[in-house]
C-alpha positions in Angstrom: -58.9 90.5 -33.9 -60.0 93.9 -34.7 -58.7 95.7 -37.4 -58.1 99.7 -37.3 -60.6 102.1 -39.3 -58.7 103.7 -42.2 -59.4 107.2 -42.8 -61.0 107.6 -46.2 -60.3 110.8 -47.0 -56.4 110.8 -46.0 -56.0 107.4 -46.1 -53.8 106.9 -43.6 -54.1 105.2 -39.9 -55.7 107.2 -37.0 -52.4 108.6 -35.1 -52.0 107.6 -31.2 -53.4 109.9 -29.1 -50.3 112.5 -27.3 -51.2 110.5 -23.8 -50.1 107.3 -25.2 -47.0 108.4 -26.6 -45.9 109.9 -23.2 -46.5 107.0 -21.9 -44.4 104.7 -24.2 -41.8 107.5 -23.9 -42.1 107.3 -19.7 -41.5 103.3 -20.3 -38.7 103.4 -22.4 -36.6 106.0 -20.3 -37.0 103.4 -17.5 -36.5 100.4 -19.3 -33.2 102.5 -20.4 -32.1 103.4 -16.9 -32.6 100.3 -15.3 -30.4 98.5 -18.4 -27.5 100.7 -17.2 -28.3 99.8 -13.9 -27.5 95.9 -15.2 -24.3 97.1 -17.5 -23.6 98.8 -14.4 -23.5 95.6 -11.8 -22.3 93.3 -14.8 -19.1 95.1 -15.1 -18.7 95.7 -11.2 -19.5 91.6 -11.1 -17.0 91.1 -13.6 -14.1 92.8 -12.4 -14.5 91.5 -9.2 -14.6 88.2 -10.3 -11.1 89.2 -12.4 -9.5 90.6 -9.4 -10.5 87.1 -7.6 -9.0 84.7 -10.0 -5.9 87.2 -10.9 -4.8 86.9 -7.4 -5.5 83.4 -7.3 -3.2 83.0 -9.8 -0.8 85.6 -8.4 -0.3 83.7 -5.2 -0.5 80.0 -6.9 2.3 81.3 -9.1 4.4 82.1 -6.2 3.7 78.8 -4.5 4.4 76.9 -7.7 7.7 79.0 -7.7 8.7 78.3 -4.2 8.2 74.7 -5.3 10.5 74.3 -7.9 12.9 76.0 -5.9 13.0 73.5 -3.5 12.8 70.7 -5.6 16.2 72.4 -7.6 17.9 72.5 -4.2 16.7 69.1 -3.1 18.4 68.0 -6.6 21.4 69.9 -6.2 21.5 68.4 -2.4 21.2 64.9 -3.9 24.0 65.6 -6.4 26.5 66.6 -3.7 25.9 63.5 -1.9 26.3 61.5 -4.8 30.0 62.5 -5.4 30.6 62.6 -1.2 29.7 59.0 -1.3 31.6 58.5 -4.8 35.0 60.5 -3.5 34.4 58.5 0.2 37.5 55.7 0.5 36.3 53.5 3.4 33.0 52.6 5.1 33.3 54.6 8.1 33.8 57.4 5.8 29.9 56.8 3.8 28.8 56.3 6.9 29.9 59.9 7.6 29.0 61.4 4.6 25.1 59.8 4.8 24.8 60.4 8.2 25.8 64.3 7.7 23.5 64.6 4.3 20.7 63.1 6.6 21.0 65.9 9.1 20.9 68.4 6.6 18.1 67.1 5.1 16.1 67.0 8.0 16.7 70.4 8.7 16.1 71.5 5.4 12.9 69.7 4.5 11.2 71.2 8.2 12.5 74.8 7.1 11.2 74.0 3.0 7.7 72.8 4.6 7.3 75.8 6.8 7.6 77.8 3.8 5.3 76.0 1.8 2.7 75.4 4.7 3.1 79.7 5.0 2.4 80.0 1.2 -0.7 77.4 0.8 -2.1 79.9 4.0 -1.4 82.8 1.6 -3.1 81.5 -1.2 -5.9 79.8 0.5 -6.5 83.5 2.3 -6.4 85.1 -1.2 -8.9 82.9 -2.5 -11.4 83.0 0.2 -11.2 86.3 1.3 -14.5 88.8 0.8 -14.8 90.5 -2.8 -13.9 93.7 -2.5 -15.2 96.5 -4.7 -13.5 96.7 -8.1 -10.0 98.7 -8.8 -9.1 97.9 -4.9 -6.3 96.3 -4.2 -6.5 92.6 -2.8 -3.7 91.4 -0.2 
């Protein structure tokens, strides 16, 4: 390793010539404009990725409320045929009231998994769907 001449009569290290400063200058305006450029494309990245999962969650929310819904009105459903059959005085009469809460039902559970088949399509299409630049809306 060499070592640098010290001048003796100032005592001090040779200075860099005026080219090489320019230089270093040059290097460290570029170095400093393509770091934006990162800070830049890291917070695009990052909001995109926010706007992804908030959606996510949006639409999951909704599902997950749709599904308690039903669940409450299956309950409730349940309930009601509980005292029908409680407040029914013959056989023919439970027979009645089952066979009636049986229709329902059926009805009820296509129109409940529609619903829910419609939702999981929402969610699944707001989670899959192309990133789109940040601060736009998603569907």
């Amino acid at each position: 390793m060499s070592e640098i001449a010290i001048d003796t009569k100032t005592g001090s290290k040779p200075k860099a010539p005026p080219i090489a400063l320019a230089g270093v200058a040059a290097t460290a305006r570029q170095v400093e404009g393509e770091a934006q450029i990162l800070r830049s494309a890291n917070e695009k990245l990052v909001a995109t990725v926010d706007g992804v999962y908030r959606t996510g969650a949006k639409e999951s929310a909704e599902y997950a409320m749709q599904f308690i819904q039903i669940s409450q009105n299956n309950l409730k459903s349940a309930c009601e045929l509980a005292g029908a059959l409680m407040a029914a005085k013959t056989p023919s009469e439970i027979i009645e009231v089952t066979s009636a809460h049986a229709r329902k039902q059926l009805e009820l559970i296509a129109e409940q998994n529609r619903r829910m088949w419609t939702l999981a399509q929402k969610v699944s299409a707001a989670m899959t769907q192309p990133a789109k630049e940040p601060g736009a809306e998603r569907k």
